[in-house]
N, C-alpha and C positions, 0 to 999 in steps of 0.2 A: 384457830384456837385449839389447843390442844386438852386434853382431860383422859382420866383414868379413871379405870373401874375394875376393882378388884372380884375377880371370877374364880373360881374353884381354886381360891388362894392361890393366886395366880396374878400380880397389878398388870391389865392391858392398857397399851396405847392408844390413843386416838388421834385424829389428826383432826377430824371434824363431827359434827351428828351423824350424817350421809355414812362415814366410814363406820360408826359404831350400828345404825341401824344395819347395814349391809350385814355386819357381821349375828344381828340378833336375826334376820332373816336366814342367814344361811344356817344357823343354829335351829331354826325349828323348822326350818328343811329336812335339817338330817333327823331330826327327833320323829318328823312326822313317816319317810320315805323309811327310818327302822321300824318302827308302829306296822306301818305297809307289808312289809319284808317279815315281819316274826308272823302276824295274821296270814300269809300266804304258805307261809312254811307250815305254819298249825292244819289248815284246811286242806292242803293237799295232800298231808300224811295219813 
């Protein structure tokens, strides 16, 4: 089953739930690992 979902005005594909959660995990991976990365940067300057 296929479905779309429009993101930063952007319509993405999906092919199934599995493929859309994957990509909402990998989404707040990067969100959290930047979070990580500025807070590291801040504390050791």
């Amino acid at each position: 089953m296929r479905f779309f979902k429009k993101i930063w005005g952007i319509i993405w594909e999906f092919d199934s739930i599995g493929e859309y959660a994957s990509f909402m995990f990998g989404r707040l991976l990067g969100v959290i690992t930047l979070i990580v990365a500025v807070y590291l940067l801040i504390k050791c300057s």
